[in-house]
PDB file of N, CA, C and O in Angstrom, chain B, residues numbered from 101:
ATOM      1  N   UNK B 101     -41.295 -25.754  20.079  1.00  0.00           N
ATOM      2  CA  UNK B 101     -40.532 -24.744  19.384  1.00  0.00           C
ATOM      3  C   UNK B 101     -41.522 -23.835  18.654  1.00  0.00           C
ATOM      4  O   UNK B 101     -42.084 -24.228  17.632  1.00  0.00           O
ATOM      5  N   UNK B 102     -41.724 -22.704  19.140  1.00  0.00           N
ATOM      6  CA  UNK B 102     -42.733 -21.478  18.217  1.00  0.00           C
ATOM      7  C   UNK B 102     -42.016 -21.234  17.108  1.00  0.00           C
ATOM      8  O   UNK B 102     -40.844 -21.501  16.844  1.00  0.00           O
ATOM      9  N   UNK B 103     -43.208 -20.470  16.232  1.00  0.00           N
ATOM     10  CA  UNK B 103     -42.802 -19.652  15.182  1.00  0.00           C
ATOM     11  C   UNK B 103     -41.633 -19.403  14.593  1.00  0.00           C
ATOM     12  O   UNK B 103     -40.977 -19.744  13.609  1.00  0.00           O
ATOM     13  N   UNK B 104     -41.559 -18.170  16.207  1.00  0.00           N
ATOM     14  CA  UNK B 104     -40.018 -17.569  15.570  1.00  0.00           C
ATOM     15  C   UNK B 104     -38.835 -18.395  16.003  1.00  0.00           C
ATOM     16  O   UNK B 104     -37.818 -18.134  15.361  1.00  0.00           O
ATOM     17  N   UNK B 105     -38.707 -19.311  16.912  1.00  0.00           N
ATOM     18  CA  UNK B 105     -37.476 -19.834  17.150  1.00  0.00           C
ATOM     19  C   UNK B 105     -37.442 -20.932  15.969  1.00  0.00           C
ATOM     20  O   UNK B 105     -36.336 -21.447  15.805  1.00  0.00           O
ATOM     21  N   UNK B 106     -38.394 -21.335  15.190  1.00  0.00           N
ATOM     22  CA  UNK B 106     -38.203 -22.212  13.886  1.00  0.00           C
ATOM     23  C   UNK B 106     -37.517 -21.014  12.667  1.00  0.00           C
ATOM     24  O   UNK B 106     -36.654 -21.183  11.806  1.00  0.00           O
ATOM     25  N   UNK B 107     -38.276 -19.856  13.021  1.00  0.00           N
ATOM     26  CA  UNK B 107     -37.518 -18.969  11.909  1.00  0.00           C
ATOM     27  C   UNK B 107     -36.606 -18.594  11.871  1.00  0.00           C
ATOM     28  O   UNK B 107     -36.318 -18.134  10.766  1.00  0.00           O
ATOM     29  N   UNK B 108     -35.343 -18.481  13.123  1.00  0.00           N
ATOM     30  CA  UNK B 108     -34.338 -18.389  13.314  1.00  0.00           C
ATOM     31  C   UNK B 108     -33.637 -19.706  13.234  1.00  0.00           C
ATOM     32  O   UNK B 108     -32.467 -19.324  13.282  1.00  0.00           O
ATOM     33  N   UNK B 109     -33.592 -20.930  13.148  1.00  0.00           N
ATOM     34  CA  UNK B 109     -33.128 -22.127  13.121  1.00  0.00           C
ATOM     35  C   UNK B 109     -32.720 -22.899  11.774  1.00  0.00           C
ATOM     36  O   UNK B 109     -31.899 -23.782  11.525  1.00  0.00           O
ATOM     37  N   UNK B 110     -34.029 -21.893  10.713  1.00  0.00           N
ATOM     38  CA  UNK B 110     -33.971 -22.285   9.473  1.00  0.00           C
ATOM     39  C   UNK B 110     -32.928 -21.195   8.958  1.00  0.00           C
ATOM     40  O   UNK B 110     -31.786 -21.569   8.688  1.00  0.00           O
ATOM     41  N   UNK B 111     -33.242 -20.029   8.834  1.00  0.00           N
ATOM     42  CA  UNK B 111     -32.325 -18.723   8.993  1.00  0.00           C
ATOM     43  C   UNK B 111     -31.124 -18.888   9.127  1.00  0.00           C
ATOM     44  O   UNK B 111     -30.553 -18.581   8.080  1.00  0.00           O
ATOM     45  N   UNK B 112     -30.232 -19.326  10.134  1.00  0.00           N
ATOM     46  CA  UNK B 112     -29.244 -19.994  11.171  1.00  0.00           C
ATOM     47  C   UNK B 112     -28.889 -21.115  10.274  1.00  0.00           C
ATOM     48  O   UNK B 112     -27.731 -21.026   9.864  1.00  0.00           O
ATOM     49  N   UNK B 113     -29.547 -22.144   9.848  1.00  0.00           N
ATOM     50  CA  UNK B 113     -28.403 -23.343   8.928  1.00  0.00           C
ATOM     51  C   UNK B 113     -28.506 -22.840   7.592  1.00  0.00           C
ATOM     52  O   UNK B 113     -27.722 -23.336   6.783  1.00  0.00           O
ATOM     53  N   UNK B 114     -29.426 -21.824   7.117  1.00  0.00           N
ATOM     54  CA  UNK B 114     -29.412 -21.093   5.302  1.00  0.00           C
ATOM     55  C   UNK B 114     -28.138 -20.380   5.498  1.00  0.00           C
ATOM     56  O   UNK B 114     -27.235 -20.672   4.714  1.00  0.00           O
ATOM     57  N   UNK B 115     -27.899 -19.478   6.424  1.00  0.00           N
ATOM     58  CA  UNK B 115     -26.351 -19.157   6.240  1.00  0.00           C
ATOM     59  C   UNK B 115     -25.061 -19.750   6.367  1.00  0.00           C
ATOM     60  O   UNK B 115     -24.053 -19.484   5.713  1.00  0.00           O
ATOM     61  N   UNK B 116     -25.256 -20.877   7.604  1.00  0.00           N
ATOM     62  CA  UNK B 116     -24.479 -21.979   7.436  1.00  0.00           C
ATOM     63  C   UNK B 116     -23.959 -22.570   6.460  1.00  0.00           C
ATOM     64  O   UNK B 116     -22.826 -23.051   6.451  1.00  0.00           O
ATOM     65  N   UNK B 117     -24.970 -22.583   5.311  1.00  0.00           N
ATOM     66  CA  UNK B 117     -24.583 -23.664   4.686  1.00  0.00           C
ATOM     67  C   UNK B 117     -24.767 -22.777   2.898  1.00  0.00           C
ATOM     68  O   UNK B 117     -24.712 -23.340   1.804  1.00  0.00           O
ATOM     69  N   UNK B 118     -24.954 -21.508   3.136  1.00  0.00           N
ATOM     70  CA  UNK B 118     -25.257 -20.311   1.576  1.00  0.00           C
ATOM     71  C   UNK B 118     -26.184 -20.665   0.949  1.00  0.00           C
ATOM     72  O   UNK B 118     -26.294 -20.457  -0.259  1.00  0.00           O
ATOM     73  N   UNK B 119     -27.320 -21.477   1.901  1.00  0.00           N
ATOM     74  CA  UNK B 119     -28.534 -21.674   1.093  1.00  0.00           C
ATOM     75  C   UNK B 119     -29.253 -19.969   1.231  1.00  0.00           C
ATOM     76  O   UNK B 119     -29.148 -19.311   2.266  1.00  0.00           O
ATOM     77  N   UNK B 120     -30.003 -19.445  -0.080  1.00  0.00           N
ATOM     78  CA  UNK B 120     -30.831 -18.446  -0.298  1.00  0.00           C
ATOM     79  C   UNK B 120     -32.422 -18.820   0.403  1.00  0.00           C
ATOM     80  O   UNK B 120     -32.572 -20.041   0.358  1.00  0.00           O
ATOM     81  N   UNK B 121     -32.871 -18.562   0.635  1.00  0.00           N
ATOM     82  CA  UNK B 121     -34.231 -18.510   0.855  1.00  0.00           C
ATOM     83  C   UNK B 121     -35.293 -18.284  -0.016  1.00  0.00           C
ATOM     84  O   UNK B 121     -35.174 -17.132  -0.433  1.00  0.00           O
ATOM     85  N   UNK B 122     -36.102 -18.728  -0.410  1.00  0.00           N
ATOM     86  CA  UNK B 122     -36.416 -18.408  -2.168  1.00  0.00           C
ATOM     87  C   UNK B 122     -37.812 -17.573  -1.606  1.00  0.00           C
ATOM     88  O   UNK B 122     -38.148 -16.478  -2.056  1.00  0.00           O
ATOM     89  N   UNK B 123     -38.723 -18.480  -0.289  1.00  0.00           N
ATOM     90  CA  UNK B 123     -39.598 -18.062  -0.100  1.00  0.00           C
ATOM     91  C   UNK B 123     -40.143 -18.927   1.118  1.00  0.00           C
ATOM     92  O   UNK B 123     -40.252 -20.154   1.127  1.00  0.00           O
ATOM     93  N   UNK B 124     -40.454 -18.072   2.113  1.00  0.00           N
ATOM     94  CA  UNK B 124     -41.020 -18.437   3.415  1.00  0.00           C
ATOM     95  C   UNK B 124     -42.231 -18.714   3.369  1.00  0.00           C
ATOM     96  O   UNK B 124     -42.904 -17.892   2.748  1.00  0.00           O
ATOM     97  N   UNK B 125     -43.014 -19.962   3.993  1.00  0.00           N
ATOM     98  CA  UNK B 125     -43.749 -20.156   4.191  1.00  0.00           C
ATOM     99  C   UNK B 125     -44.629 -20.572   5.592  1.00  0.00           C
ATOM    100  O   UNK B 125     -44.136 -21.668   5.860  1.00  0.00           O
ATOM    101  N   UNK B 126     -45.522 -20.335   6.492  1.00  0.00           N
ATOM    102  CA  UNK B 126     -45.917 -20.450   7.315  1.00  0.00           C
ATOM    103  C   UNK B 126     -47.347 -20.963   7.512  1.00  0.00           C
ATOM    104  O   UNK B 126     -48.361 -20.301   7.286  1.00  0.00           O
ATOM    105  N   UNK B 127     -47.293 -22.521   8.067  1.00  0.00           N
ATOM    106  CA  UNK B 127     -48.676 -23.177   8.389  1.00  0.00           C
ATOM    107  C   UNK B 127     -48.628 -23.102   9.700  1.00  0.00           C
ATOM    108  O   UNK B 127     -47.614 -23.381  10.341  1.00  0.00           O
ATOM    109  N   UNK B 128     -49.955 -22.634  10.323  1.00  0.00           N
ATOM    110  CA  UNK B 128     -50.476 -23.493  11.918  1.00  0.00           C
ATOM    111  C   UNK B 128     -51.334 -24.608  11.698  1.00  0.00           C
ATOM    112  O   UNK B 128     -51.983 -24.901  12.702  1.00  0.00           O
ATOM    113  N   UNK B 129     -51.537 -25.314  10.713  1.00  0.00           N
ATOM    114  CA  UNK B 129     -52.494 -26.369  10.738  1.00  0.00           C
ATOM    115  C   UNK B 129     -51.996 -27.633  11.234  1.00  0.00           C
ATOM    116  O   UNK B 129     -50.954 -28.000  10.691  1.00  0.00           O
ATOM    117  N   UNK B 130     -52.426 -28.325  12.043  1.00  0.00           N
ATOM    118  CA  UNK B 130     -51.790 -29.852  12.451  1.00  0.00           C
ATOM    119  C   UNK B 130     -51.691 -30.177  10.816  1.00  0.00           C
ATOM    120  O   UNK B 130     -52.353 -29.965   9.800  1.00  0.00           O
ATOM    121  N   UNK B 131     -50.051 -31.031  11.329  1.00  0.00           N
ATOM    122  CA  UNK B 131     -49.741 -31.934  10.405  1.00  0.00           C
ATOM    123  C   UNK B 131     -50.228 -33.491  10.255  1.00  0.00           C
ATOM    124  O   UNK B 131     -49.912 -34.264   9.350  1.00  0.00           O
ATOM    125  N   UNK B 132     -51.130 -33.767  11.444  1.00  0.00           N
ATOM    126  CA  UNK B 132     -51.739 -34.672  11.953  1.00  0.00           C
ATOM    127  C   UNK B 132     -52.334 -35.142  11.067  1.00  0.00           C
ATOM    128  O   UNK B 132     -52.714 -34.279  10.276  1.00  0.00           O
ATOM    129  N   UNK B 133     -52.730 -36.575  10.693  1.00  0.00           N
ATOM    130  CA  UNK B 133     -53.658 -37.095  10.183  1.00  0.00           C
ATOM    131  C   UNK B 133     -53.176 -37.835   8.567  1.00  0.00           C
ATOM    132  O   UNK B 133     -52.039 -37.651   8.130  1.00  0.00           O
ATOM    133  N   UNK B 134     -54.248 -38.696   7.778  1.00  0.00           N
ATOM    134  CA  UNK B 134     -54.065 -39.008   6.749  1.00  0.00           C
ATOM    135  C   UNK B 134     -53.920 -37.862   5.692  1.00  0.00           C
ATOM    136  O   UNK B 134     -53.027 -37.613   4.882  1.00  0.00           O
ATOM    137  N   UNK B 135     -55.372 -37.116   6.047  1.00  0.00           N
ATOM    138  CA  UNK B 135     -55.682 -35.959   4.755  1.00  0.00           C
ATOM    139  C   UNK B 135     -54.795 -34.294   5.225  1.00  0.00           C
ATOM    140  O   UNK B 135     -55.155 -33.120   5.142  1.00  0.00           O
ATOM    141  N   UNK B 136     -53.639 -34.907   5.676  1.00  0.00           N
ATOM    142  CA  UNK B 136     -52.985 -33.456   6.302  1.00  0.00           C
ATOM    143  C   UNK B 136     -52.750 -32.208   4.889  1.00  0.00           C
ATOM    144  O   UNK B 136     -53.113 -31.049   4.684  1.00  0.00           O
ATOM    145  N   UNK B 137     -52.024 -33.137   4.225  1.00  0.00           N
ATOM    146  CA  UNK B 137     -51.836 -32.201   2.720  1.00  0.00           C
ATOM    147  C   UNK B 137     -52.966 -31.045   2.474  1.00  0.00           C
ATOM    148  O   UNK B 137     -52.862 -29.860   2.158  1.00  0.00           O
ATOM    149  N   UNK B 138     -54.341 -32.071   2.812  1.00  0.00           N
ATOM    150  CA  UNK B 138     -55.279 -31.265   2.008  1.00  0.00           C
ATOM    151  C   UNK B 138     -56.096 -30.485   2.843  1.00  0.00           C
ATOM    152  O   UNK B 138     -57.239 -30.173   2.507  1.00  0.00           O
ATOM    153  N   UNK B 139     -55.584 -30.147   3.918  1.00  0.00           N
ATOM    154  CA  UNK B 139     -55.256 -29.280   5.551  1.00  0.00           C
ATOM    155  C   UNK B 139     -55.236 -27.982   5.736  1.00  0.00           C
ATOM    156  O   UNK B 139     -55.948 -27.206   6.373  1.00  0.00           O
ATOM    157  N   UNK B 140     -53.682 -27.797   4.633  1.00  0.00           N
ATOM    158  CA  UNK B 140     -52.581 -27.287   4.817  1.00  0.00           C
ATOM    159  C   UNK B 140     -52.022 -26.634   3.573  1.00  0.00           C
ATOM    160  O   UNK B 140     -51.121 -27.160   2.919  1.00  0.00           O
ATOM    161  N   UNK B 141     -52.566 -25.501   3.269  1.00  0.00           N
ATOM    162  CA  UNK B 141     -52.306 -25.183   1.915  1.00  0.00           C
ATOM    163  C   UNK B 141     -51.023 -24.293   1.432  1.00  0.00           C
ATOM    164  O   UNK B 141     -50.640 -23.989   0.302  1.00  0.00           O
ATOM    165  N   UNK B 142     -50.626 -24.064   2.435  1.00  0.00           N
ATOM    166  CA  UNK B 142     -49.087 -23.452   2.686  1.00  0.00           C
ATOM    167  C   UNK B 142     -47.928 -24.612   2.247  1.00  0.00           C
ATOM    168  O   UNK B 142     -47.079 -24.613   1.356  1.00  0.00           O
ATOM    169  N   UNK B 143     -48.204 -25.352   3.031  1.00  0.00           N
ATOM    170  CA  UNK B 143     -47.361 -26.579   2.644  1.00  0.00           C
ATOM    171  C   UNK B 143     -47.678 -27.532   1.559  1.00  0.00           C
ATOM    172  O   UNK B 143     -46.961 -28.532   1.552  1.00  0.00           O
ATOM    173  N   UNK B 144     -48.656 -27.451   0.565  1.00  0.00           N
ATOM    174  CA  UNK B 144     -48.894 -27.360  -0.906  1.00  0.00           C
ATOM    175  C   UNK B 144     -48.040 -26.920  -1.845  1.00  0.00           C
ATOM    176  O   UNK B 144     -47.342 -27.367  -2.756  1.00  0.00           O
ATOM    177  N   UNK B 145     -48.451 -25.415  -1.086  1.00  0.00           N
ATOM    178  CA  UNK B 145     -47.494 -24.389  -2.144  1.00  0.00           C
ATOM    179  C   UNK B 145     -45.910 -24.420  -1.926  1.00  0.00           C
ATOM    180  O   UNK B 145     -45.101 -24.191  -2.825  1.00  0.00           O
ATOM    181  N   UNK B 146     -45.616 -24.701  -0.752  1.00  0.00           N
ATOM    182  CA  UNK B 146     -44.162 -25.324  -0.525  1.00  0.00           C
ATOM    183  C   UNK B 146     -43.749 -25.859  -1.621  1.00  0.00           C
ATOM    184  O   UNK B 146     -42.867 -25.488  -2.395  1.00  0.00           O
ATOM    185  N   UNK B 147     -44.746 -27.157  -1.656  1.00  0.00           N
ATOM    186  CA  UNK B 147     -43.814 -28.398  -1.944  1.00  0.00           C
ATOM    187  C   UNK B 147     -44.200 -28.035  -3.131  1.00  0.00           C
ATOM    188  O   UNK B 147     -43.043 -28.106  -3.545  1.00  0.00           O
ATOM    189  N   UNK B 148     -45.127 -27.517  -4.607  1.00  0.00           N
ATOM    190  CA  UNK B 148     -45.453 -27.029  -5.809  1.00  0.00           C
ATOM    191  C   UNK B 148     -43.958 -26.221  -5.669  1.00  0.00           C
ATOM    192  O   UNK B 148     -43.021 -26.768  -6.251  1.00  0.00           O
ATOM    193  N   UNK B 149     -43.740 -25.253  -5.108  1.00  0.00           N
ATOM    194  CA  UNK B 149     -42.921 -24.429  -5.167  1.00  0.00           C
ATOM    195  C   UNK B 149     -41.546 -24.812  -5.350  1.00  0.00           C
ATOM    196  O   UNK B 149     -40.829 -24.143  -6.094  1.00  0.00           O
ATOM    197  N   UNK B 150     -41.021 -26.020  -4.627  1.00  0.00           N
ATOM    198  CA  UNK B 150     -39.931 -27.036  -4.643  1.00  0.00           C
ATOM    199  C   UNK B 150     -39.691 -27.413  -5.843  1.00  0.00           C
ATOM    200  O   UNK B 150     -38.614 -27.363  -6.437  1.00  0.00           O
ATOM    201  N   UNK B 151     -40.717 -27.804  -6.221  1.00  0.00           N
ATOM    202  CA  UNK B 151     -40.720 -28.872  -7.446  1.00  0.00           C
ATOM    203  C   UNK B 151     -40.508 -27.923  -9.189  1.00  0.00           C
ATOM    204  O   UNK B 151     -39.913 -28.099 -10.252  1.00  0.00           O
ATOM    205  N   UNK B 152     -41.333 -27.010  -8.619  1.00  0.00           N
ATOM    206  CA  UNK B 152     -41.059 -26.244  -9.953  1.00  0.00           C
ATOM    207  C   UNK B 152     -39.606 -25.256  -9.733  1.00  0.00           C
ATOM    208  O   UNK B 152     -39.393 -24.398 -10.589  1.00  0.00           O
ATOM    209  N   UNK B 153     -38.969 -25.354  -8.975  1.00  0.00           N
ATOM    210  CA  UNK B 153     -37.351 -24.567  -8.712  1.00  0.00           C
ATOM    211  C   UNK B 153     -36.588 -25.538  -8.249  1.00  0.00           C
ATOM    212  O   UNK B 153     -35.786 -25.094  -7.427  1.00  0.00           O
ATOM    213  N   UNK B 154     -36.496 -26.640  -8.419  1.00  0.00           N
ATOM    214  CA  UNK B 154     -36.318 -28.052  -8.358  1.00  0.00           C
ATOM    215  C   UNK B 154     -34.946 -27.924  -7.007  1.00  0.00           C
ATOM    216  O   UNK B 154     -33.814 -28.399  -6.915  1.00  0.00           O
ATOM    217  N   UNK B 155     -35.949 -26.866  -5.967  1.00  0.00           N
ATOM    218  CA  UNK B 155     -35.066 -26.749  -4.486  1.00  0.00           C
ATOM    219  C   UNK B 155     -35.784 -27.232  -3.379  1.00  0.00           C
ATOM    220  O   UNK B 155     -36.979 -27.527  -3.384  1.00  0.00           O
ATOM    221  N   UNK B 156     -34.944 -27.306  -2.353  1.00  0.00           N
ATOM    222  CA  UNK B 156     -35.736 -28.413  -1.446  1.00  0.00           C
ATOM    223  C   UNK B 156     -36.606 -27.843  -0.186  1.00  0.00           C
ATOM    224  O   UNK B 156     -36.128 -26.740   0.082  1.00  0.00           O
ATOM    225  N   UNK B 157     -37.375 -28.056   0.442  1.00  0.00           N
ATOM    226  CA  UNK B 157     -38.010 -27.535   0.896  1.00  0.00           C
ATOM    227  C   UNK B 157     -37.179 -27.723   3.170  1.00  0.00           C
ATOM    228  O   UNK B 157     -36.637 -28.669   3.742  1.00  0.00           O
ATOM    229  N   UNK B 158     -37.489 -26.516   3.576  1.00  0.00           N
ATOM    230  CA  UNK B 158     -36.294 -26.488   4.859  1.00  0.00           C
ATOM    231  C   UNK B 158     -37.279 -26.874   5.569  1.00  0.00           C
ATOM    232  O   UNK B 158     -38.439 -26.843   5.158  1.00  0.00           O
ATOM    233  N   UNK B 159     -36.802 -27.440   7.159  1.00  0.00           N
ATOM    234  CA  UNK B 159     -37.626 -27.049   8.390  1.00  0.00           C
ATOM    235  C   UNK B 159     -36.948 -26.974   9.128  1.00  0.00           C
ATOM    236  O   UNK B 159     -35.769 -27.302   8.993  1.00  0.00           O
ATOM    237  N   UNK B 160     -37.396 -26.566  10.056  1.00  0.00           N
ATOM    238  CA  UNK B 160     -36.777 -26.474  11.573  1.00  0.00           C
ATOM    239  C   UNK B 160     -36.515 -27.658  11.876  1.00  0.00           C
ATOM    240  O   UNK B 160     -35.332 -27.994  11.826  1.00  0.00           O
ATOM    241  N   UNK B 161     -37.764 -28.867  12.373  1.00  0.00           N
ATOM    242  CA  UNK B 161     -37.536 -30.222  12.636  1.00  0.00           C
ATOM    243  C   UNK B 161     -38.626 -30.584  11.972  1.00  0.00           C
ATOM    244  O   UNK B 161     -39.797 -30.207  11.964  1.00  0.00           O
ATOM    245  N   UNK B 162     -37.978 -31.429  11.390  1.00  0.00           N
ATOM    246  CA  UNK B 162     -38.590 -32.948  11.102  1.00  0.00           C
ATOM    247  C   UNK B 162     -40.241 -32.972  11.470  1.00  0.00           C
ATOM    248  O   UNK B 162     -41.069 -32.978  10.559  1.00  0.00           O
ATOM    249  N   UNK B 163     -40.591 -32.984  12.726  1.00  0.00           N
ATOM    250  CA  UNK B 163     -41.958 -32.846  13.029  1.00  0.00           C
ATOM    251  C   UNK B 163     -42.957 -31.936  12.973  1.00  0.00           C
ATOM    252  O   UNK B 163     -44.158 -32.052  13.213  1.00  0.00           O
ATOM    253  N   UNK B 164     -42.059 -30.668  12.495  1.00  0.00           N
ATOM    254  CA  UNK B 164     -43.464 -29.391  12.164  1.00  0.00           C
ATOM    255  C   UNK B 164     -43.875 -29.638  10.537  1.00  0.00           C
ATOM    256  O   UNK B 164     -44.876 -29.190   9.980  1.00  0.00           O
ATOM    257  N   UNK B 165     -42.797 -30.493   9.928  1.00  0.00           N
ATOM    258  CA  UNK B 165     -43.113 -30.883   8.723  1.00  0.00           C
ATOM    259  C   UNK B 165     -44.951 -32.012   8.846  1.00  0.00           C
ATOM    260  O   UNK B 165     -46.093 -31.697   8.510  1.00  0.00           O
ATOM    261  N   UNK B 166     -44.356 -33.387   9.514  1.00  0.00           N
ATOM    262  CA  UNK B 166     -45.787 -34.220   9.872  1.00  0.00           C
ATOM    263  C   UNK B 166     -45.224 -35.305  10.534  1.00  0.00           C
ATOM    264  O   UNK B 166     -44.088 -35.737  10.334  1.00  0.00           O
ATOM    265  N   UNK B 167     -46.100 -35.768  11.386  1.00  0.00           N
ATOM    266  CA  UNK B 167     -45.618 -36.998  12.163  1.00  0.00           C
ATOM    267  C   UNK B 167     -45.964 -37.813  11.900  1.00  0.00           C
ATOM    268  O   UNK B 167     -46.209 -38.652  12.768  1.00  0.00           O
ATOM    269  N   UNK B 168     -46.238 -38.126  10.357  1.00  0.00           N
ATOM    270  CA  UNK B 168     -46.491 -39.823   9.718  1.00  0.00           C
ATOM    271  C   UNK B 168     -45.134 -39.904   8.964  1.00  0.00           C
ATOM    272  O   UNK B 168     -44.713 -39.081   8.151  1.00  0.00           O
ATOM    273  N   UNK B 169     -44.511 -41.071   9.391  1.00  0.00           N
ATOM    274  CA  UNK B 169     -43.627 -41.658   8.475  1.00  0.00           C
ATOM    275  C   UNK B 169     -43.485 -41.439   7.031  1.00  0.00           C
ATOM    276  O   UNK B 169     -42.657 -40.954   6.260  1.00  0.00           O
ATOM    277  N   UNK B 170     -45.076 -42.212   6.974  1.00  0.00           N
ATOM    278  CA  UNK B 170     -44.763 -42.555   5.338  1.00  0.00           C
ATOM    279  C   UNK B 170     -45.320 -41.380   4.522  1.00  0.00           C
ATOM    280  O   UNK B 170     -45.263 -41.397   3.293  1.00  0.00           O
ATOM    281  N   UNK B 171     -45.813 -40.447   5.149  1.00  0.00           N
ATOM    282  CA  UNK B 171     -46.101 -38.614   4.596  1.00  0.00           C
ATOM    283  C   UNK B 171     -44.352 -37.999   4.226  1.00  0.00           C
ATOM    284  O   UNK B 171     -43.899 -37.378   3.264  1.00  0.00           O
ATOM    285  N   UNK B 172     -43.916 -38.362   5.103  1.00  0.00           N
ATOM    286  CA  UNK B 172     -42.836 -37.475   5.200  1.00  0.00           C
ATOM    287  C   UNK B 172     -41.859 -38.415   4.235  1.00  0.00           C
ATOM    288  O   UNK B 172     -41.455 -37.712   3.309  1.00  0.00           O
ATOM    289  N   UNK B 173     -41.270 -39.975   4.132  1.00  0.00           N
ATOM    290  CA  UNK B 173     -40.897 -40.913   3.487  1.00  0.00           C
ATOM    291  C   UNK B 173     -41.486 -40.083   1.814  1.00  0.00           C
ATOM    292  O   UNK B 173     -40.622 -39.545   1.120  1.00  0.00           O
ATOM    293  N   UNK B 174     -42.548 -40.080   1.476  1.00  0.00           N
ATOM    294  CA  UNK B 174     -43.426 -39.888  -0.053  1.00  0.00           C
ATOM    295  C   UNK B 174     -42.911 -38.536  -0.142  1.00  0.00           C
ATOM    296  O   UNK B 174     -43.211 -37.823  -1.100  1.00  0.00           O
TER     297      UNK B 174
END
């Protein structure tokens, strides 16, 4: 799934469901690995960004987020 068909998917359930979009963010870095966080500085500022607007952070799927369990579990 590219780019834009993730940007339309997220797009597509925010109106679904009257979620706003607060702020888009875009990584190409593998989510791969132990030290992915520190990778990936988009998805830093995501999740900083979450936390201080105490809103949740979207994806397309599950796996452009990271394909470790316990990354994604924490």
């Amino acid at each position: 799934m590219g780019i834009e068909a993730q940007r339309a998917a997220v797009e597509r359930f925010a109106e679904a469901e009257d979620i706003a979009i607060l702020k888009e963010f875009t990584e190409v870095e593998t989510g791969k690995g132990a030290d992915a966080l520190d990778r990936r500085p988009q998805l830093t500022a995501a999740l900083a960004l979450a936390r201080q607007t105490k809103c949740p952070v979207v994806v397309a799927k599950l796996d452009r987020l990271s394909r470790d369990v316990a990354f994604v579990a924490g």
